[in-house]
C-alpha positions as CSV (number, residue, x, y, z in Angstrom):
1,X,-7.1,-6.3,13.9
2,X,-9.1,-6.1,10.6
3,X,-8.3,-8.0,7.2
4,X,-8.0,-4.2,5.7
5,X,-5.5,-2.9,7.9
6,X,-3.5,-6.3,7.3
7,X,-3.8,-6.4,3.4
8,X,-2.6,-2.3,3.1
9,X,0.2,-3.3,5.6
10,X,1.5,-6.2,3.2
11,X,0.2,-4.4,0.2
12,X,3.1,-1.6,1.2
13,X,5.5,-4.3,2.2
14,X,5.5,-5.9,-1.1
15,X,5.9,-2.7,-3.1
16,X,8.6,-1.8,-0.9
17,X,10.1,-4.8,-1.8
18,X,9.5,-4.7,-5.3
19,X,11.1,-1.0,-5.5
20,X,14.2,-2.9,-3.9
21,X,14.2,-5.6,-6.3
22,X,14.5,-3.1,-9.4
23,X,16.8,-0.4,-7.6
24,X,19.0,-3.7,-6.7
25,X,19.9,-4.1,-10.3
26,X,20.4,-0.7,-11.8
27,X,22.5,-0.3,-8.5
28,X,25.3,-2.8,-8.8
29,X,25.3,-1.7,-12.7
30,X,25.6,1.5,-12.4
31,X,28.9,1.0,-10.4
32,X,30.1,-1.5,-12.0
33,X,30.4,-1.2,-15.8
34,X,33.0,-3.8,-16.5
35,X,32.9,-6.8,-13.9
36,X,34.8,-9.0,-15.8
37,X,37.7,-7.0,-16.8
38,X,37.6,-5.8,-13.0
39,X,37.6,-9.2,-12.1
40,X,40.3,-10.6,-14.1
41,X,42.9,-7.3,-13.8
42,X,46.3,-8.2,-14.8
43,X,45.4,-11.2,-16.8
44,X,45.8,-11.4,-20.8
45,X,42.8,-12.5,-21.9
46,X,41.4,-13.3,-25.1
47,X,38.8,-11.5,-26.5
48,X,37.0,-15.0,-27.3
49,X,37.4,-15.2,-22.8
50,X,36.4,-12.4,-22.4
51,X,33.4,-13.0,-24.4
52,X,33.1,-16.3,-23.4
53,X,33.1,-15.0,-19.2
54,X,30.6,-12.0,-20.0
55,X,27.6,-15.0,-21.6
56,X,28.9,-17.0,-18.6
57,X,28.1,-14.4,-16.0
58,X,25.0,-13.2,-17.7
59,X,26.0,-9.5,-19.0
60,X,26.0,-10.5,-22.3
61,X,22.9,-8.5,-24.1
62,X,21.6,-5.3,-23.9
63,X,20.7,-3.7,-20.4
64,X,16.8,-4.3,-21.3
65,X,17.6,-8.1,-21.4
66,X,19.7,-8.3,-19.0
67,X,16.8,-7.2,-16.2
68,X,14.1,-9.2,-17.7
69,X,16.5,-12.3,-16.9
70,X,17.0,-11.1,-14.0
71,X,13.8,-10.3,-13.0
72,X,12.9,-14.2,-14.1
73,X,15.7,-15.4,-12.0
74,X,15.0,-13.3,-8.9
75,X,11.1,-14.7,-8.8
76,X,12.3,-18.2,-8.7
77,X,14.9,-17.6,-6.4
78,X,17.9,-18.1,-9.0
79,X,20.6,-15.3,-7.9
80,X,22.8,-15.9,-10.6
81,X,26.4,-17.1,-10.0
82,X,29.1,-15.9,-7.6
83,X,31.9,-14.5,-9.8
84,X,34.8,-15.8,-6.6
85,X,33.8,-18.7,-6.4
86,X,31.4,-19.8,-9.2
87,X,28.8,-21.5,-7.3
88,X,25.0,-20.5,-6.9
89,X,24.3,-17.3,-4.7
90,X,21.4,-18.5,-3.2
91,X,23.7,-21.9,-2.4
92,X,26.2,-19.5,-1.2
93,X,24.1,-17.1,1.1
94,X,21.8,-20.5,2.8
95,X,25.3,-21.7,3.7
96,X,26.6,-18.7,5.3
97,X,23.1,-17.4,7.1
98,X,23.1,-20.2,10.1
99,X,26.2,-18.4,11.6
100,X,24.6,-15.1,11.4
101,X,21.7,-16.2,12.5
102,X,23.0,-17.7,15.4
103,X,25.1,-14.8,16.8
104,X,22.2,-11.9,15.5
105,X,19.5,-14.3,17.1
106,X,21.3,-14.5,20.7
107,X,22.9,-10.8,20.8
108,X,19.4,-9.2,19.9
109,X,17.7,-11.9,23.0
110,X,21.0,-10.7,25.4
111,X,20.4,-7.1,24.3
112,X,16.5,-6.5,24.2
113,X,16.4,-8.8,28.1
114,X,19.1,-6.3,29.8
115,X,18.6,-3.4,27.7
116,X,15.2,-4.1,29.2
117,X,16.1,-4.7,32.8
118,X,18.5,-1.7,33.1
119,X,15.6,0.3,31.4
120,X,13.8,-0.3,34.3
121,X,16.1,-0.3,37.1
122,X,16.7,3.2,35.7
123,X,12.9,4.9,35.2
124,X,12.1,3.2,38.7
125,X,15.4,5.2,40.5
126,X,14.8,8.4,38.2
127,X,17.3,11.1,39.1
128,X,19.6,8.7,41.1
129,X,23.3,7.7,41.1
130,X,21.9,4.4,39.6
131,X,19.8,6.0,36.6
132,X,22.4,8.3,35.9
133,X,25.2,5.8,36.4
134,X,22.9,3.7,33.9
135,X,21.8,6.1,31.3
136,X,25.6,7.4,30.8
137,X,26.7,3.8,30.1
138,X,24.1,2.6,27.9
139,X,24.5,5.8,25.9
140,X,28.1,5.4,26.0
141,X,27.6,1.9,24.5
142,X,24.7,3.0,21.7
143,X,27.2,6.1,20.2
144,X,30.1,3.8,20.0
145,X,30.7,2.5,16.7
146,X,30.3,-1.3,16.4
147,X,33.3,-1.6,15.1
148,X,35.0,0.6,17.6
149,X,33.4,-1.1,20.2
150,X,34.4,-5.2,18.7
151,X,38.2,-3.7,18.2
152,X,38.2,-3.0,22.0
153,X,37.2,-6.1,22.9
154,X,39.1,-7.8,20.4
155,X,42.8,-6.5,21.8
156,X,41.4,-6.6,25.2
157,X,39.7,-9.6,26.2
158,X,41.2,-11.4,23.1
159,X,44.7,-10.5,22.4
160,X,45.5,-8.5,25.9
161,X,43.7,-11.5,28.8
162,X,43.6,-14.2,26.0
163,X,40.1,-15.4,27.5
164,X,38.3,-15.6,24.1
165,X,39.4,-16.9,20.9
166,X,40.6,-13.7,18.3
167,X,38.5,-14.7,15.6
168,X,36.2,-17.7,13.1
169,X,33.8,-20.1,14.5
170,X,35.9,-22.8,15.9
171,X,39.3,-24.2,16.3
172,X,40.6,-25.4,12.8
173,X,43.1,-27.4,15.1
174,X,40.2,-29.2,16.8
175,X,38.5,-32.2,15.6
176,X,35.9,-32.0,18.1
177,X,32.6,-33.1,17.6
178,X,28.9,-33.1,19.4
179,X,28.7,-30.9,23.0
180,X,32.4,-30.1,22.7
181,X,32.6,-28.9,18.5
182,X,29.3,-26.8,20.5
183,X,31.2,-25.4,23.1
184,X,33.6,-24.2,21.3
185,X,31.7,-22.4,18.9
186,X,30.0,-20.7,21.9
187,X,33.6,-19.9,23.3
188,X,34.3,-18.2,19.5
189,X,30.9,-16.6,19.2
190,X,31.3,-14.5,23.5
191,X,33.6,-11.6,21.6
192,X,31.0,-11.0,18.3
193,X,28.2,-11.4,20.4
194,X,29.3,-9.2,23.2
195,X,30.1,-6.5,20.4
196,X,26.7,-6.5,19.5
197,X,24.9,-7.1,22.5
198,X,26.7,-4.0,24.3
199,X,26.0,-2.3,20.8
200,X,22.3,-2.4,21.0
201,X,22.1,-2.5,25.0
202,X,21.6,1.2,25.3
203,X,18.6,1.4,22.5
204,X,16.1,-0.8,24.6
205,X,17.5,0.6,27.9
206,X,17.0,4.1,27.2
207,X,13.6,3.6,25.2
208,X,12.3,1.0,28.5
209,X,12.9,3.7,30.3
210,X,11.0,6.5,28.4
211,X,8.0,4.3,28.1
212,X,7.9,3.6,32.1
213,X,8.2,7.0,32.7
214,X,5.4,8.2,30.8
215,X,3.2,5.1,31.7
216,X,3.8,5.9,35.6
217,X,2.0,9.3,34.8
218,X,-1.2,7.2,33.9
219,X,-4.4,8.3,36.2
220,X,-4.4,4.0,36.8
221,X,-1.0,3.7,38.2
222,X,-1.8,6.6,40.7
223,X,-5.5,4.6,41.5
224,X,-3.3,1.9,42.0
225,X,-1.1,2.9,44.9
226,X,-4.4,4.9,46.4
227,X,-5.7,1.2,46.6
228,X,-2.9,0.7,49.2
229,X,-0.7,-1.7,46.5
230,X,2.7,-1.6,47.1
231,X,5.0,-0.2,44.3
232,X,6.6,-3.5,43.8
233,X,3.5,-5.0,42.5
234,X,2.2,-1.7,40.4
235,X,5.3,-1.9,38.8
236,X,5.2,-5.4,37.9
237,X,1.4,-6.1,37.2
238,X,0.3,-2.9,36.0
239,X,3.7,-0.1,34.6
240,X,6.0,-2.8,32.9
241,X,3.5,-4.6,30.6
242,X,2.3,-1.4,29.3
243,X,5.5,0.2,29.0
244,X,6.7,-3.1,27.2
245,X,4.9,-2.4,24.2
246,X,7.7,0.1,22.6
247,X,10.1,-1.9,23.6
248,X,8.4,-5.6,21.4
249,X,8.1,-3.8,18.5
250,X,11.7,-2.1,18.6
251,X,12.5,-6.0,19.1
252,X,11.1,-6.9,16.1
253,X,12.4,-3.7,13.9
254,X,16.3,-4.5,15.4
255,X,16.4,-8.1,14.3
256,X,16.2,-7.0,10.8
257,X,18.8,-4.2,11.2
258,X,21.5,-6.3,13.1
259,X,20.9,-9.1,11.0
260,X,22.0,-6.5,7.6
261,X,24.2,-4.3,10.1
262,X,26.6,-6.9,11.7
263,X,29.0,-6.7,8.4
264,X,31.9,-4.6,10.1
265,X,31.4,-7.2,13.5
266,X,32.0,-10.4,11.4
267,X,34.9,-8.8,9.1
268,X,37.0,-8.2,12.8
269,X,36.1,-11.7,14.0
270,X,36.6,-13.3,11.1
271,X,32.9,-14.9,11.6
272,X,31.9,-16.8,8.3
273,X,28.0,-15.1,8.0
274,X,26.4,-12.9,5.7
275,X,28.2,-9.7,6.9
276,X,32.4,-11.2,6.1
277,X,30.4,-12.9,2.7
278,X,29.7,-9.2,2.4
279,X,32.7,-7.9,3.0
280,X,34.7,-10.6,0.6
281,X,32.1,-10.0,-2.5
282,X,33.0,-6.3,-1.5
283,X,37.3,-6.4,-2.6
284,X,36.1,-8.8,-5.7
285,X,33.7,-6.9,-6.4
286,X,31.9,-9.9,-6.6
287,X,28.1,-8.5,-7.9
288,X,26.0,-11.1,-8.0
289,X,26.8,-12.3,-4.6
290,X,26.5,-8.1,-3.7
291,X,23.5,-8.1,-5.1
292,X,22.0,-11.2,-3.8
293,X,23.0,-10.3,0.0
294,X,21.5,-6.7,-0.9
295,X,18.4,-8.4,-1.5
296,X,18.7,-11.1,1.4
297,X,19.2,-7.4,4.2
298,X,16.6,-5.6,2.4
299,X,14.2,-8.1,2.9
300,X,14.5,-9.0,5.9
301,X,14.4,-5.4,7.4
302,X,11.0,-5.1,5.2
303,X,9.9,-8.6,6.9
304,X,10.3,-7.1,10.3
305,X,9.7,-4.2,10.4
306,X,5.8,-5.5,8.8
307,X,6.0,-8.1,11.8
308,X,6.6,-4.9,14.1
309,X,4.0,-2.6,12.8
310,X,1.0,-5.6,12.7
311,X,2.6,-6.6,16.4
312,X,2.2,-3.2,17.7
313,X,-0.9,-2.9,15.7
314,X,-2.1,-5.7,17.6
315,X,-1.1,-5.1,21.5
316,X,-2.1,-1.4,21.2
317,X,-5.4,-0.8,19.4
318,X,-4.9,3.0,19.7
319,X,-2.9,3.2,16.5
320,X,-5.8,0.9,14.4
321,X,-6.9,3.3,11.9
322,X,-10.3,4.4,12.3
């Protein structure tokens, strides 16, 4: 992989993510002209407080100023002040990203490994009971809602069996520490995870499956089984790891998206990550803690999705430039 095709890759990544950074600003003040008389509705305050509260939370000054100040807070990583609860953003957001983290990091593994599997179980048995029996439940799974989908489990397996705690991390009853404080934060994150695992299932299966069909076409795979090698191996030394390119780069492109799409999941469950802090700045509306997850999603869906495009770059030297 050359240097050139690596530097225009970032080159676009970074004014992507400059265009966010600016468009992040006017956004949030565009609608929201008043923060601190939305904030403090029903209160008599002064006019010396409300002054006062507007220097505090920097909208004091003309719009020009106020995005220079910005701009020099954003570069050194300063995201201003949460209007709720008063403390740094950036304080606010590193708190709150391990549980997301956690449950995005496992449900995209769970999803990509079976999404994978079934994908191909399904090309391999093409036009069976199985791939149809397959396709029509990972589609089912990929048009549901995620919200939808983490309701159902929620009054089933939660509220309906009882097997799974309804909702936060752990126990606020239990004072459990080590392996057992770890356990049951793995008991609290099965109905989130499931949500989005079953959620994002269907993608890798269906797209596995696409890319083993085509790749069994390939004048190799039909040398192959000329040779006399059974289908067993051709499928697993020579189909899957070609076929598996699609399916690492749509790895790396997903991570980004579940990591800024999991906001309606963690608002059900009650999960304390970025997507309820998203949620909770939303009734406020809290904007500097809006605008600071708005630049935490962005980015990381830029991140990956330059991590996918050099990865695929990189297995497949068919889409190098020339």
């Amino acid at each position: 992989m050359s240097a050139r095709l690596v530097t225009g890759k970032l080159l676009g990544s970074v004014a992507t993510l400059v265009f966010v950074i600016v468009f992040n600003f006017f956004l949030f003040r565009v609608v929201e002209t008043d923060p601190v008389g939305t904030l403090f509705r029903g209160r008599n305050l002064s006019q010396s407080q409300r002054a006062e509260l507007t220097k505090q939370f920097g909208l004091d000054g003309s719009k020009a100023h106020q995005f220079v100040s910005y701009l020099e807070q954003t570069a050194t990583l300063n995201l201003g002040r949460s209007y709720t609860t008063n403390q740094p953003v950036a304080d606010e957001i590193r708190r709150k990203a391990g549980p997301t983290l956690a449950l995005v990091g496992i449900s995209s593994v769970l999803s990509a490994v079976f999404g994978t599997l079934l994908g191909i179980a399904a090309a391999w048995r093409r036009r069976t009971a199985a791939d149809y029996s397959i396709q029509g439940f990972t589609m089912a799974g990929y048009a549901m809602p995620d919200f939808w989908l983490g309701m159902i489990l929620l009054t089933t397996l939660g509220v309906g069996l009882g097997l799974f705690p309804v909702g936060g991390i752990v126990d606020p009853s239990s004072d459990a520490t080590g392996f057992a404080k770890l356990l049951d934060q793995a008991k609290h994150m099965v109905l989130p995870g499931l949500t989005l695992t079953l959620a994002y299932l269907g993608e890798y299966a269906l797209i596995m499956r696409s890319s083993l069909l085509d790749t069994m076409r390939e004048d190799y795979l039909v040398l192959a089984r000329a040779k006399g090698l059974r289908d067993v191996m051709v499928r697993n030394r020579h189909a899957v790891p070609n076929a598996l390119l699609p399916v690492v780069a749509l790895g790396a492109i997903n991570f980004g998206l579940v990591l800024s799409g999991a906001i309606a999941v963690e608002a059900i469950f009650s999960w304390p990550g970025l997507g309820l802090a998203t949620y909770e700045a939303l009734k406020g509306p809290d904007l500097p803690m809006l605008q600071g997850l708005f630049l935490v999603f962005s980015a990381s869906v830029i991140v990956f999705n330059l991590i996918a495009d050099l990865l695929y770059s990189y297995l497949d030297p068919r889409v190098r430039p020339t």
